[in-house]
C-alpha positions as CSV (number, residue, x, y, z in Angstrom):
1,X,-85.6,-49.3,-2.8
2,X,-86.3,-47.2,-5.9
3,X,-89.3,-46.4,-7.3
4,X,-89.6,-47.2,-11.2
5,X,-89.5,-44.7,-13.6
6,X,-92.9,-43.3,-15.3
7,X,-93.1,-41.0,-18.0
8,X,-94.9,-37.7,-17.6
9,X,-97.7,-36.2,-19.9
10,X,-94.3,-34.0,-21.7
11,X,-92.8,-37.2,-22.4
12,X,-89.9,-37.3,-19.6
13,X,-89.2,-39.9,-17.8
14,X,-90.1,-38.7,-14.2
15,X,-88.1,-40.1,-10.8
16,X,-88.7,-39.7,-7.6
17,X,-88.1,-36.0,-6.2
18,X,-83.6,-35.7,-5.3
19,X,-83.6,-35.8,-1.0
20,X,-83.5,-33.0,0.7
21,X,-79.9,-32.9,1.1
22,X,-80.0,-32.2,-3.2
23,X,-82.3,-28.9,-3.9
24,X,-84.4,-28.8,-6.4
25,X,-86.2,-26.5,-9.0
26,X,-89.7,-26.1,-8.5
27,X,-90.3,-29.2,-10.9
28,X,-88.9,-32.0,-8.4
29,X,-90.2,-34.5,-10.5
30,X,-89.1,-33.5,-14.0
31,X,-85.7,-35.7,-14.8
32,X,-84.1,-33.2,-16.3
33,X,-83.8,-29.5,-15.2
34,X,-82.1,-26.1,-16.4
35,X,-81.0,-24.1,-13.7
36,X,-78.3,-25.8,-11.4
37,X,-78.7,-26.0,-7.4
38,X,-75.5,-26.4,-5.8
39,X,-76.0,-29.9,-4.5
40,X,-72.8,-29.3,-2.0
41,X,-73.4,-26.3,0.3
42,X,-72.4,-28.6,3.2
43,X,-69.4,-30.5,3.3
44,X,-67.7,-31.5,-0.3
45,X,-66.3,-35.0,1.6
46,X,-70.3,-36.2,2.3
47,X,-71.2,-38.7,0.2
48,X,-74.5,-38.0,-1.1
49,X,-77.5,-40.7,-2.3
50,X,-77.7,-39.2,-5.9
51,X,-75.4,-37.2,-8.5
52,X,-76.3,-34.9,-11.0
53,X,-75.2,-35.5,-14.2
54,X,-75.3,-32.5,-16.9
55,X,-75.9,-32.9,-21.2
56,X,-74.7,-31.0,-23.7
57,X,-78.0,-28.8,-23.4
58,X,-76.9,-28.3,-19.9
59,X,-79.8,-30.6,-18.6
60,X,-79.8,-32.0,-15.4
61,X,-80.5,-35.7,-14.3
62,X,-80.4,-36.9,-10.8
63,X,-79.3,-40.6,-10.6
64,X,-78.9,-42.3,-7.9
65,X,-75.3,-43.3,-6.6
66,X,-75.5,-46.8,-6.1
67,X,-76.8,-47.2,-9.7
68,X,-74.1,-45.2,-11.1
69,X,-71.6,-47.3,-9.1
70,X,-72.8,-50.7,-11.2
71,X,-71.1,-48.4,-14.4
72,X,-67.2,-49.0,-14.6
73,X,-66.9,-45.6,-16.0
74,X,-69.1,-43.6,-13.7
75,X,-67.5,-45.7,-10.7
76,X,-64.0,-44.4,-11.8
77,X,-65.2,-40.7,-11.8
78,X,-67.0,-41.3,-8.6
79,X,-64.4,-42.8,-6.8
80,X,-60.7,-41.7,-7.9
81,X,-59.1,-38.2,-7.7
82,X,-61.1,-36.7,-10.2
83,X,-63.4,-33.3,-9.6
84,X,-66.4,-35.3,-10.2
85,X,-65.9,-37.5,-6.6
86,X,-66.1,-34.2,-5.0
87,X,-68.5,-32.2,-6.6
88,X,-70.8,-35.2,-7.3
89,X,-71.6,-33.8,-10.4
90,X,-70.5,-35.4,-14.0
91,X,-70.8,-33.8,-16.7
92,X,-71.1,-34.7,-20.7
93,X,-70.8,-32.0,-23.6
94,X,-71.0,-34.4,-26.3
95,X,-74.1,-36.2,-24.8
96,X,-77.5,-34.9,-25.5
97,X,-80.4,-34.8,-23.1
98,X,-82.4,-37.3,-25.1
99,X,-79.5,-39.9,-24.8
100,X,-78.8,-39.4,-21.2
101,X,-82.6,-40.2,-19.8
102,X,-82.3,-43.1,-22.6
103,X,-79.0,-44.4,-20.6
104,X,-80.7,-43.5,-17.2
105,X,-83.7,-45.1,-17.9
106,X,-81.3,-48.3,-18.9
107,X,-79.3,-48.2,-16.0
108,X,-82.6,-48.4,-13.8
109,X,-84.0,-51.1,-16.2
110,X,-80.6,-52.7,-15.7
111,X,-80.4,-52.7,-11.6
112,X,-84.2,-54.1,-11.6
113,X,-83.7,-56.8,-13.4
114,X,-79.9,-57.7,-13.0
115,X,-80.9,-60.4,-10.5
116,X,-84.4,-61.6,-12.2
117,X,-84.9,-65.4,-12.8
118,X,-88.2,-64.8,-15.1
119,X,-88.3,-64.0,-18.3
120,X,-86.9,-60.3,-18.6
121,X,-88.9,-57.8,-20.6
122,X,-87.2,-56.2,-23.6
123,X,-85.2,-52.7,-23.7
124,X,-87.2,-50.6,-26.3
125,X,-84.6,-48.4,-28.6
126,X,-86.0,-46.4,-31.7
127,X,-84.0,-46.9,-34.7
128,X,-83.0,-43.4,-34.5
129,X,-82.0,-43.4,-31.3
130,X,-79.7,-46.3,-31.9
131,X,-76.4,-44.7,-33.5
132,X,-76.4,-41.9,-30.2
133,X,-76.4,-44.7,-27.5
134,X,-73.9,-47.2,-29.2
135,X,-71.5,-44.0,-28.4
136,X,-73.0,-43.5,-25.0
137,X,-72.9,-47.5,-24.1
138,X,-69.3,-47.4,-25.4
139,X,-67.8,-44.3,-23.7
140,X,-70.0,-45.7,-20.6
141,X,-69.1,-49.1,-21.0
142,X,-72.0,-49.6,-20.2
């Protein structure tokens, strides 16, 4: 099971550390990072428990696979004949850091509470975050 999100004393929203079988920068628990560890050194047919996905700053965000499955778009990627099922990696230049932990965080927020029968807490979104992740949730579909 996954370990809720916190966020750290910089203001990211911190995960739990990729597995092994994903290297990491020296920062395991830092959401986003900017160098990129091949994540495939092994076989590029093994499914792995997370995939990186990249901003337009070139930031990395480790999510893991089963949550991106729940997203039609990501799902697609994932799964047909597309470079992204084989390299595990997706990658969006018109999506900036700051809007991709927002979505991330979401999806997490989503998958805990998808199947809650209390009273679900709301989604927090900053008016000026708002414009950004209508285009995110959209081209997600999400």
């Amino acid at each position: 099971h996954l370990v809720p999100p916190s966020t750290t004393d910089t203001g990211h929203t911190s995960f739990p550390p990729p597995p092994p079988s994903i290297p990491a920068t020296p920062s395991k628990q830092s959401i986003h990072q900017n160098k990129t560890p091949s994540i495939m050194e092994d076989d590029p047919k093994e499914e792995l428990p997370y995939i990186k996905l990249i901003s337009a700053e070139n930031s990395e965000i480790f999510l893991s696979r089963r949550i991106a499955l729940q997203v039609s778009t990501l799902r697609a990627m994932l799964e047909g004949n597309f470079k992204e099922s084989e390299e595990g990696v997706i990658r969006f230049p018109d999506m900036s850091v700051s809007a991709l932990e927002k979505v991330v965080r979401y999806l997490h927020y989503k998958d805990k509470y998808s199947d809650c029968a209390t009273r679900i807490p709301e989604f927090p979104i900053e008016p000026e975050e708002a414009l950004e992740l209508l285009v995110a949730a959209s081209y997600l579909n999400c």
